[in-house]
C-alpha positions as CSV (number, residue, x, y, z in Angstrom):
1,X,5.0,-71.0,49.7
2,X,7.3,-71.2,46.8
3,X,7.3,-67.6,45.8
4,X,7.7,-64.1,46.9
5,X,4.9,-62.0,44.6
6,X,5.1,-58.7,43.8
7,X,5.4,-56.6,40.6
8,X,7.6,-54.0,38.0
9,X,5.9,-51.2,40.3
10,X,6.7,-52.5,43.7
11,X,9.6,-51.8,46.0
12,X,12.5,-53.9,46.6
13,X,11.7,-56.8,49.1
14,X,13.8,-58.1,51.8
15,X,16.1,-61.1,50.8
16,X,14.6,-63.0,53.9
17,X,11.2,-62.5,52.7
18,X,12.1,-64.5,49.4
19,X,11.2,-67.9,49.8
20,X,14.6,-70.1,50.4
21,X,13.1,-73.7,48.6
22,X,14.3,-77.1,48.1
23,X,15.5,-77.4,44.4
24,X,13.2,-80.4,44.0
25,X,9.8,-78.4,44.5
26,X,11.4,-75.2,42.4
27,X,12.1,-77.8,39.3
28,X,8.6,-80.0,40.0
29,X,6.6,-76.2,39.7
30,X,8.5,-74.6,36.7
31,X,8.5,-78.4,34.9
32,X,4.5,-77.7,34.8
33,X,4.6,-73.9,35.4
34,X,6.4,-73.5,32.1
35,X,4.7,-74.9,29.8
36,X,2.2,-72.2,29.7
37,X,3.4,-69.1,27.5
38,X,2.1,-66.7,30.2
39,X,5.3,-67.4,32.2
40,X,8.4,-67.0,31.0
41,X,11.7,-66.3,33.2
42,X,13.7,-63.2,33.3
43,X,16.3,-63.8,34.9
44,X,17.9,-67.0,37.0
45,X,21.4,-66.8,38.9
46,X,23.4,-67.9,41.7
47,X,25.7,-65.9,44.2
48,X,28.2,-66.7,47.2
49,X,26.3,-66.8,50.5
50,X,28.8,-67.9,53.4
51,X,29.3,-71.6,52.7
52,X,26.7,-71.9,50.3
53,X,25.6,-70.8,46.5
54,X,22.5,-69.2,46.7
55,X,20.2,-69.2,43.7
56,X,17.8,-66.9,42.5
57,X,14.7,-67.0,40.1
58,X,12.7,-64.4,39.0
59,X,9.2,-65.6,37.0
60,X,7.3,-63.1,35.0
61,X,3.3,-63.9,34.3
62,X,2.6,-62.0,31.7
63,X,-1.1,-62.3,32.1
64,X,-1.5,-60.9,35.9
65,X,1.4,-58.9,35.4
66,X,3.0,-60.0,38.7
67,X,6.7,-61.2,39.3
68,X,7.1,-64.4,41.4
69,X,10.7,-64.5,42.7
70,X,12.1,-67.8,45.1
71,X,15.6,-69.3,45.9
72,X,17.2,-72.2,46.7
73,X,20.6,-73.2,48.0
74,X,23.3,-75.3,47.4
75,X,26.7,-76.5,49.0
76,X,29.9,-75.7,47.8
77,X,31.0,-79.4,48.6
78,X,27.4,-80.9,47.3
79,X,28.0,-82.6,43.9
80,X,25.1,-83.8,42.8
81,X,24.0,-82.5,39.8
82,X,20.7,-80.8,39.0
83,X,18.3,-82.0,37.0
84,X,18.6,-79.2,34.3
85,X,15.3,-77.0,33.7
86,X,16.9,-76.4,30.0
87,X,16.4,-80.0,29.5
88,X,12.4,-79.6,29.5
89,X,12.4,-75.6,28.3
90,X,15.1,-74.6,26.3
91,X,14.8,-70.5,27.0
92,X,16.6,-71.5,30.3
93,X,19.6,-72.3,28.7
94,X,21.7,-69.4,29.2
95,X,20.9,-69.0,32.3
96,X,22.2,-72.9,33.5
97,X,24.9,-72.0,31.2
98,X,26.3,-68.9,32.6
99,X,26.1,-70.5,36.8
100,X,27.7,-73.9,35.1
101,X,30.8,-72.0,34.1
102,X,31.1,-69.3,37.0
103,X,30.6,-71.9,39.9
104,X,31.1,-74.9,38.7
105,X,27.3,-76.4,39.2
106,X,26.6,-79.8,37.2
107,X,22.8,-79.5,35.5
108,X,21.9,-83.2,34.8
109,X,21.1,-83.7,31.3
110,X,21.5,-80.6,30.0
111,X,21.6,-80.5,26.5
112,X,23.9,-77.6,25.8
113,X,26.5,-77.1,28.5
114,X,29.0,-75.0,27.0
115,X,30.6,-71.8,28.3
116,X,28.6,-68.7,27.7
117,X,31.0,-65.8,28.3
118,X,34.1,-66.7,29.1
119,X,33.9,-64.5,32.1
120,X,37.1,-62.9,33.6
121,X,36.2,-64.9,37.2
122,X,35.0,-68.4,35.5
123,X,36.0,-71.2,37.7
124,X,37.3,-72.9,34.7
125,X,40.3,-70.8,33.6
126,X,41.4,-73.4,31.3
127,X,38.1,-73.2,29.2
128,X,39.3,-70.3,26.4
129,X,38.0,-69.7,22.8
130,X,40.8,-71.9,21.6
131,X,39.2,-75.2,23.0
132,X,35.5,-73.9,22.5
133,X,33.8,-77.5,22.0
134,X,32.2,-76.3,18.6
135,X,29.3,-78.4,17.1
136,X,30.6,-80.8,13.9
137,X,29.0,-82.5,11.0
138,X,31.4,-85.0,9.2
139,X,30.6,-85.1,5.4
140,X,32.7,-85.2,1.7
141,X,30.3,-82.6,0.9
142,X,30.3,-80.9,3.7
143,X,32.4,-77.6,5.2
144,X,32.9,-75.3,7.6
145,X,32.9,-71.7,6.9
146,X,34.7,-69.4,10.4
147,X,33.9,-65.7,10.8
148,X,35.6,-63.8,13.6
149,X,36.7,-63.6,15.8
150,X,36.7,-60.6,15.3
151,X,33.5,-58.5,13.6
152,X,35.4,-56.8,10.7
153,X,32.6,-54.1,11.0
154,X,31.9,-53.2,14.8
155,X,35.1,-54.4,16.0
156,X,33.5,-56.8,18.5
157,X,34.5,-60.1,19.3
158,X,32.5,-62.8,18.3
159,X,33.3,-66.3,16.5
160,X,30.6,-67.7,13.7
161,X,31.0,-71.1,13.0
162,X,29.0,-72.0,9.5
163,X,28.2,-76.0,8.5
164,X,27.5,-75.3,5.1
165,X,26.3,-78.0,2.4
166,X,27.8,-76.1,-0.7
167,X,26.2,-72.8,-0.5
168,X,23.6,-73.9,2.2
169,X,24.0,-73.1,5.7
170,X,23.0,-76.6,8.0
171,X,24.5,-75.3,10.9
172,X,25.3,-72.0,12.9
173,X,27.3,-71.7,16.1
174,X,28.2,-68.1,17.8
175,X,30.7,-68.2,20.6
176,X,30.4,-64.7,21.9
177,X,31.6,-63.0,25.1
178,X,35.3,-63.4,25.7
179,X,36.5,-59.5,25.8
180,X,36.2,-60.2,29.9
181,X,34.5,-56.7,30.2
182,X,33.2,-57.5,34.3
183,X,30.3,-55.1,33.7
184,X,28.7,-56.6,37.0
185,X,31.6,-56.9,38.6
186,X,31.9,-53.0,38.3
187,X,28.4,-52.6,40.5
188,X,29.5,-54.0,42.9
189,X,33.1,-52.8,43.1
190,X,31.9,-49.2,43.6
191,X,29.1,-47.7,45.7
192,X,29.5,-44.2,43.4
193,X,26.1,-44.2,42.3
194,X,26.7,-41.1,39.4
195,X,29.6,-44.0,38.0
196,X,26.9,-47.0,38.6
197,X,25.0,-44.6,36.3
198,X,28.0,-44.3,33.7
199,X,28.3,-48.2,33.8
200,X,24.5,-48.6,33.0
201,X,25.2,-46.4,30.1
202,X,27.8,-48.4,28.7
203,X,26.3,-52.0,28.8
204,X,25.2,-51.7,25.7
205,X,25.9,-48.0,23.5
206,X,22.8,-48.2,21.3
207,X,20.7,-48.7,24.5
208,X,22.0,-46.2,26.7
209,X,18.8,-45.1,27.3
210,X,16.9,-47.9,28.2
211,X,19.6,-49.3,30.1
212,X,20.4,-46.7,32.3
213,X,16.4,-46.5,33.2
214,X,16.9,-50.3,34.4
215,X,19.3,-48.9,36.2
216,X,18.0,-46.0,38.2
217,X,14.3,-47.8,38.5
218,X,16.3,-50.6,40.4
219,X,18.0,-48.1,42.7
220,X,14.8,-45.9,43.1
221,X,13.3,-49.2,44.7
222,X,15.9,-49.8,46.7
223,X,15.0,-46.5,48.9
224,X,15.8,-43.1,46.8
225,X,12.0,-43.4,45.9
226,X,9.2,-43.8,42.6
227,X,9.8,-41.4,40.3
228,X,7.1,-38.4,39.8
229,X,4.9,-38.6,36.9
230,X,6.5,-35.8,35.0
231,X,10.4,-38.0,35.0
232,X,8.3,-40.8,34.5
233,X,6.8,-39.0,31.5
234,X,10.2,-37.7,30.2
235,X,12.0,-41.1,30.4
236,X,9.1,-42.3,28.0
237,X,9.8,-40.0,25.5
238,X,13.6,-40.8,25.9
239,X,12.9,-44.6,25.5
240,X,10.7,-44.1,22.1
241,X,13.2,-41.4,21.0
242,X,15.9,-44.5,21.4
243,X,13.7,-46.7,19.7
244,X,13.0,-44.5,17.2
245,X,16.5,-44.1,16.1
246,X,17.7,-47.5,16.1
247,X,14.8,-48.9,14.4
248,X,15.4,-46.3,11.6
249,X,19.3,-46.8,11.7
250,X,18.7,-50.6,11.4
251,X,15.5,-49.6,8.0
252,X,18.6,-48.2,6.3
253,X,21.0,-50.8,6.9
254,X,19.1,-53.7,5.4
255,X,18.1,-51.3,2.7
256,X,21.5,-50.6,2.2
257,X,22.0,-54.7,2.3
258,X,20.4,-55.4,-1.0
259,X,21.6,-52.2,-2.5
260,X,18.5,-50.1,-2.2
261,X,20.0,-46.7,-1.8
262,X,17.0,-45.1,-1.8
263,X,15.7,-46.9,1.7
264,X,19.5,-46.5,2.8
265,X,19.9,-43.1,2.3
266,X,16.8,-41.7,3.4
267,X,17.2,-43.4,6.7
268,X,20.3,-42.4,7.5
269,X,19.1,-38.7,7.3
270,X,16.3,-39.4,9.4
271,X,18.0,-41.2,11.9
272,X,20.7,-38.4,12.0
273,X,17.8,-36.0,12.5
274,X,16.3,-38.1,15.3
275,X,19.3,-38.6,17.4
276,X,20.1,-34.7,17.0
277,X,16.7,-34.4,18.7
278,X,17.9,-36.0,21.5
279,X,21.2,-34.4,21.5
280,X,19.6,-31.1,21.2
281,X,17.5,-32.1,24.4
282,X,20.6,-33.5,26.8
283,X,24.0,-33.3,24.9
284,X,24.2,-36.1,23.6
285,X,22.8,-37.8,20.9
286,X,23.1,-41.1,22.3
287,X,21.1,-39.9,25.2
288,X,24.1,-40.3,27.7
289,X,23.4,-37.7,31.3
290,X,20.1,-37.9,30.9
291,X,18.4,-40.6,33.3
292,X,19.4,-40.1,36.2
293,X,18.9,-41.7,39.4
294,X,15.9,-40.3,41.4
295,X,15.8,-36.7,39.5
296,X,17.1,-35.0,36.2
297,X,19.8,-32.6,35.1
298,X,18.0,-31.8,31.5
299,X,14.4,-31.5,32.7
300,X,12.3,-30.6,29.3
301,X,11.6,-27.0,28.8
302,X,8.8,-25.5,26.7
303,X,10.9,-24.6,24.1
304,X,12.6,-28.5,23.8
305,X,8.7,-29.7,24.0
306,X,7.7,-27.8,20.7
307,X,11.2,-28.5,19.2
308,X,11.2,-32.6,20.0
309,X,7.0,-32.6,18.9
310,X,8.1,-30.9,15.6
311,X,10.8,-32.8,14.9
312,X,8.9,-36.3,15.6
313,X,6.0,-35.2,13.6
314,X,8.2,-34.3,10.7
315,X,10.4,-37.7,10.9
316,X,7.0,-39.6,11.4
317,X,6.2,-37.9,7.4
318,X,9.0,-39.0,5.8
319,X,9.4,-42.1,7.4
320,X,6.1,-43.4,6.6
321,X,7.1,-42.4,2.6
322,X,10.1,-44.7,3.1
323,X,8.1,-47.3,4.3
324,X,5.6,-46.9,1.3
325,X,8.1,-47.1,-1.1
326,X,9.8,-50.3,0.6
327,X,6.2,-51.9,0.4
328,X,6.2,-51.0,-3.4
329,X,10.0,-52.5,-3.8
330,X,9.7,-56.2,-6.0
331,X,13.3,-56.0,-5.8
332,X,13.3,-55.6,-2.3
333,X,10.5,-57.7,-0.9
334,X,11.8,-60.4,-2.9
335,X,15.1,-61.4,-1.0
336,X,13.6,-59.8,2.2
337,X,9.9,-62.4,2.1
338,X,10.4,-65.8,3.1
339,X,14.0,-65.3,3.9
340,X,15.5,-66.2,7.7
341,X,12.6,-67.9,9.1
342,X,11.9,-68.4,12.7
343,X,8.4,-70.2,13.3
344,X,6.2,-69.0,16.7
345,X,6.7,-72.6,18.2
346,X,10.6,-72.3,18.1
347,X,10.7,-68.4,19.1
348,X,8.7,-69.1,22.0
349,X,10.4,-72.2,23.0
350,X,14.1,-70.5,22.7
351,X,12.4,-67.5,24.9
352,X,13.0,-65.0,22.4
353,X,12.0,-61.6,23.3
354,X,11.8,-57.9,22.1
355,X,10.9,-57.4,18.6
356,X,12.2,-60.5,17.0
357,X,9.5,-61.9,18.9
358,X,6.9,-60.6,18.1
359,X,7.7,-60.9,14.1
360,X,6.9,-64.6,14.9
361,X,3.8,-63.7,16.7
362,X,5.4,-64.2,20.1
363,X,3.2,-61.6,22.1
364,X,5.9,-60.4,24.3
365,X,6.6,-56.8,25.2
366,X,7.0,-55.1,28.8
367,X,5.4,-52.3,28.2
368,X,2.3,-53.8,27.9
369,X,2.8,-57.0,30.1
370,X,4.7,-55.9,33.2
371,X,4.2,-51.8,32.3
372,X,6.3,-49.3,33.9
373,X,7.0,-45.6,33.6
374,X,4.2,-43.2,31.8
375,X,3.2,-47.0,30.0
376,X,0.8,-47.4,32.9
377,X,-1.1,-44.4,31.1
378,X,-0.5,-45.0,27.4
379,X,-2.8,-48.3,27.0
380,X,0.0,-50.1,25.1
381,X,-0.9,-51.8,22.0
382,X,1.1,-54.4,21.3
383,X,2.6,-54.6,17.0
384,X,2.7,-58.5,16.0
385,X,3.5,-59.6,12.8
386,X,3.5,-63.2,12.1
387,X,5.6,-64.4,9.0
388,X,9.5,-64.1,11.6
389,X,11.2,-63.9,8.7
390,X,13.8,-60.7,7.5
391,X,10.7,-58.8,6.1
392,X,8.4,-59.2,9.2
393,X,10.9,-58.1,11.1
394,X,11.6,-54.7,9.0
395,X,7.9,-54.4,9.1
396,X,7.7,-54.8,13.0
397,X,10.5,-51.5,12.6
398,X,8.5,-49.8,10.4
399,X,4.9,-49.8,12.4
400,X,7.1,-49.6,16.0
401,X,8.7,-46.3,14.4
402,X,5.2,-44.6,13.5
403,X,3.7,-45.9,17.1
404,X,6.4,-44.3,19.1
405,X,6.0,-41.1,17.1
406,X,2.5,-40.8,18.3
407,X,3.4,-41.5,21.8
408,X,6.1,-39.0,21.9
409,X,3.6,-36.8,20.5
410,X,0.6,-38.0,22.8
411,X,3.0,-37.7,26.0
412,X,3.9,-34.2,24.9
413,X,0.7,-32.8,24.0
414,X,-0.7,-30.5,26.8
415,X,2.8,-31.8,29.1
416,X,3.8,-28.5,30.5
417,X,7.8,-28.4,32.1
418,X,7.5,-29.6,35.9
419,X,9.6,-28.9,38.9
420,X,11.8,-32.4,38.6
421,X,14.4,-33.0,41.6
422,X,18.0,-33.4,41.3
423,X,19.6,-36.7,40.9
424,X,19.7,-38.4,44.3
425,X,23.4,-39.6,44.5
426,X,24.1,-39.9,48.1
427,X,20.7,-41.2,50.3
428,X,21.3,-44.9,51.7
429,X,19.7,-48.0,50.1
430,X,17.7,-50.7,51.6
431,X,19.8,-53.3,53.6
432,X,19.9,-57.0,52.6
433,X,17.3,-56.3,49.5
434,X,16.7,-57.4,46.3
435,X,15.5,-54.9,43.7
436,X,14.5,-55.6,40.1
437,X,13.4,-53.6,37.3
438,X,12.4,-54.7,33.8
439,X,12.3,-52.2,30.9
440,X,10.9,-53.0,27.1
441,X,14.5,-51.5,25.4
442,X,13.9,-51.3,21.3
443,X,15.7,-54.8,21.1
444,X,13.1,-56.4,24.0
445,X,13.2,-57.3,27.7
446,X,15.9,-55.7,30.0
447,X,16.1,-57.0,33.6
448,X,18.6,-55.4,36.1
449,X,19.1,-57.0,39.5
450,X,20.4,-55.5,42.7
451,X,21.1,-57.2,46.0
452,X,22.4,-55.2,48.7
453,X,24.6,-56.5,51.8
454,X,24.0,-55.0,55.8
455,X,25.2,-52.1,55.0
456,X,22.8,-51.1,52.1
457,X,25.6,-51.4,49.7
458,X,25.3,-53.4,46.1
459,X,26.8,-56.2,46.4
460,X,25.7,-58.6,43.7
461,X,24.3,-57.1,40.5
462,X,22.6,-58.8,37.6
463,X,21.7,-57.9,34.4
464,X,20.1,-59.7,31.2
465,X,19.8,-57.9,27.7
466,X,17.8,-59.1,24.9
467,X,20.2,-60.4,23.2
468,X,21.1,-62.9,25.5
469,X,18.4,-64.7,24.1
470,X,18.0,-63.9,20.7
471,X,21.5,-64.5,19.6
472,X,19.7,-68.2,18.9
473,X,17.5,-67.2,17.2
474,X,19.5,-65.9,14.9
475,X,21.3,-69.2,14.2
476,X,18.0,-70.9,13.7
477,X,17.8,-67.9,10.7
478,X,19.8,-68.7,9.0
479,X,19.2,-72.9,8.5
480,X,18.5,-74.0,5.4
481,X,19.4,-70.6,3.5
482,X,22.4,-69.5,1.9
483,X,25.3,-68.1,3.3
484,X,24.8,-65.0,1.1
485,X,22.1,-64.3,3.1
486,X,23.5,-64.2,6.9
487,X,24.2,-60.7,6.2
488,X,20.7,-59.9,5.7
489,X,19.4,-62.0,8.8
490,X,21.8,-60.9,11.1
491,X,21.2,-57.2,10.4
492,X,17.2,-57.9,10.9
493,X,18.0,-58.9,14.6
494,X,20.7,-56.4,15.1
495,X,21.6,-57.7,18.5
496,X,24.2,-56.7,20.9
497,X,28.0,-58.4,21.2
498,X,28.9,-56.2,24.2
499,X,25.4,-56.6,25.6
500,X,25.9,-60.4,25.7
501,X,29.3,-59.9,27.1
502,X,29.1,-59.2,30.9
């Protein structure tokens, strides 16, 4: 057997119940395995165990909705390199990245080995920013355009590296991750689950939400318990609310992009509106104390049912008159159509995920492939658009905004407030376990990891946010257009610096 199957429903399963694999049948199956777009991996990484690495692999399939996790191990003093997966199926390549430059580990043939983070506890301590091996072009007419790194706006780091043939962009490399936050690190270096919960939180601030959910699912597997159908219900609402907001926030940034002040200003009020709903539910408009582990502290009353319903429908209203009038825009559809182009074939073969995704027609989305939460009732239907460029992707906003309205307001309808439990802070975890948990966040595909030691304790902790993968797909944007228009294609993904840096 080559895999341990279970699913995004399913307790945690015991780490000597997970297949432990030679590396040569892992690679021969996910050579073959991968080829079909109903798998796709979520996450892939390697820990200390005693004298060897041990490596992890968790494969979704999308069509029976099941999980297929195996592991392999290697020798700290084995140096032979591994034929690299990334060689035959590019999406793995942050993945081989990321446990090249922690441990060391040589992936023959890889195509792309350069460091992905510049994590705090790389092996390589000598590999900085300053010697980052960036890609060149030699040509009289050719020249290089830097950007960072520092984002002037956001104050993130991240370095852009334009190849540019006049005003035309050939080329586009982002070095991202070298603020050395140790996100993971932090897991594991405290067992206070209420701060676990305040890490979660923080990955990434615009997805507080959906990250934290990851977050507590995980745990909840790992022996506090599935959550009742009236939290499950309530953290729902919470995600669409999230998604709500950020797809409106990102509506008025493009808008604001090409100067249509109109679009821009209009969104901003809505999305001020919307994320007051959620501060007028928990205290925050972010949606920071609300998930909790196990339980709640701002169970919904009656009166914060009519009030969110309310507010949703009448944000729903205006919304869909923005989105009229952007549809009606010449102005606007002309630098948004045909601009920043990602075809399906090289979405899916990057492993994009999330919304970006699914502007190229890449049918992928967790809530209705792996579902989870009160998405096991809502019959999911999937949005696709099909053109991945800047205006598919505004358009994917614009019907994902009006869809989550109606769920909020389908989830509400008839919900009557429920006895919900405390937040569990203190009841042990499963010993020597894994624990997974994959949540659709507005960007895409969120998978957190947990593996506890004998003592129940977390002692290795994983986590992979959209952006991870879609940062490429961003770069393949932008070839071929003009540098004027990277503004334009980088706010239509509106992905995450501090999400990629772990």
């Amino acid at each position: 057997m080559i895999y341990y199957t279970t699913d995004n429903l399913a307790a945690s399963v015991e780490l000597k119940d997970v297949p432990d694999v030679g590396y040569a049948a892992l690679y021969e199956d996910l050579s073959e395995r991968l080829k079909q777009r109903r798998y796709h991996v979520v996450h892939y990484f390697a820990v200390p165990d005693g004298e060897a690495l041990r490596f992890y692999l968790l494969l979704a399939d999308d069509e029976e909705h099941r999980v297929m996790i195996s592991s392999f191990r290697m020798e700290y003093y084995d140096d032979v390199a591994l034929p690299s997966l990334t060689a035959l199926h590019p999406a793995l390549h942050p993945f081989e990245r990321e446990i090249a430059e922690l441990y060391n580990v040589e992936f023959d043939s890889m195509p792309w080995c350069k460091p992905l983070r510049f994590s705090f506890d790389r092996r390589n301590r000598n590999s900085t920013i300053d010697n980052y091996p960036f890609y060149s072009i030699e040509g009289d007419s050719l020249h290089e355009v830097n950007v960072g790194p520092i984002h002037a706006g956001i104050i993130e780091p991240g370095a852009f590296r334009f190849i540019c043939n006049g005003e035309n962009v050939l080329h586009l490399e982002i070095a991202l991750g070298y603020q050395h936050r140790g996100v993971e690190h932090e897991f594991a270096a405290t067992q206070n689950r209420l701060r676990q919960t305040l890490i979660a939180e923080s990955i990434a601030g615009d997805s507080a939400i959906a990250h934290s959910t990851a977050y507590c699912t995980t745990v909840e597997k790992l022996g506090l318990g599935t959550a009742s159908e009236a939290l499950s219900t309530e953290r729902t609402v919470a995600l669409e609310l999230e998604r709500m907001a950020m797809h409106i926030a990102d509506t008025g940034a493009l808008s604001m992009d090409v100067g249509y002040q109109l679009g821009q200003v209009a969104c901003e009020a809505l999305r001020t509106m919307t994320i007051n709903t959620t501060q007028a539910w928990c205290g925050n408009r972010f949606g920071k104390g609300l998930i909790r582990p196990a339980g709640t502290n701002k169970p919904l009353t009656q009166e914060k049912i009519r009030m969110i319903a309310e507010n949703v429908k009448e944000i729903r209203h205006r919304y869909n008159e923005v989105v009229e009038d952007i549809a009606s825009s010449p102005s606007l559809l002309s630098r948004f159509e045909q601009c920043g182009i990602v075809p399906k074939t090289e979405m899916a073969r990057i492993g994009g995920v999330g919304m970006a995704a699914r502007a190229s027609g890449v049918g992928r989305d967790i809530r209705l492939s792996h579902p989870f939460g009160a998405y096991t009732r809502l019959q999911h239907k999937m949005v696709l658009q099909h053109d991945g460029d800047v205006m598919a992707r505004l358009r994917m906003r614009c019907d994902e905004v009006l869809q989550s309205a109606d769920y909020i307001v389908a989830l509400l309808e008839g919900y009557k407030p429920a006895e919900i439990a405390r937040p569990d802070y203190c009841s042990p975890l499963k010993a020597r376990s894994l624990a997974f948990s994959l949540v659709e966040g507005w960007r895409g595909e969120i998978c957190h990891v947990a593996l506890t030691d004998t003592q129940g304790a977390i002692a290795t902790y994983k986590i992979k946010d959209p952006s991870l993968h879609n940062w490429l797909a961003l770069a393949l944007a932008v070839r071929g257009e003009g540098i004027s228009d990277f503004p334009i294609c980088n706010k239509s993904f509106n992905l995450s610096y501090c999400g990629h840096d772990l």
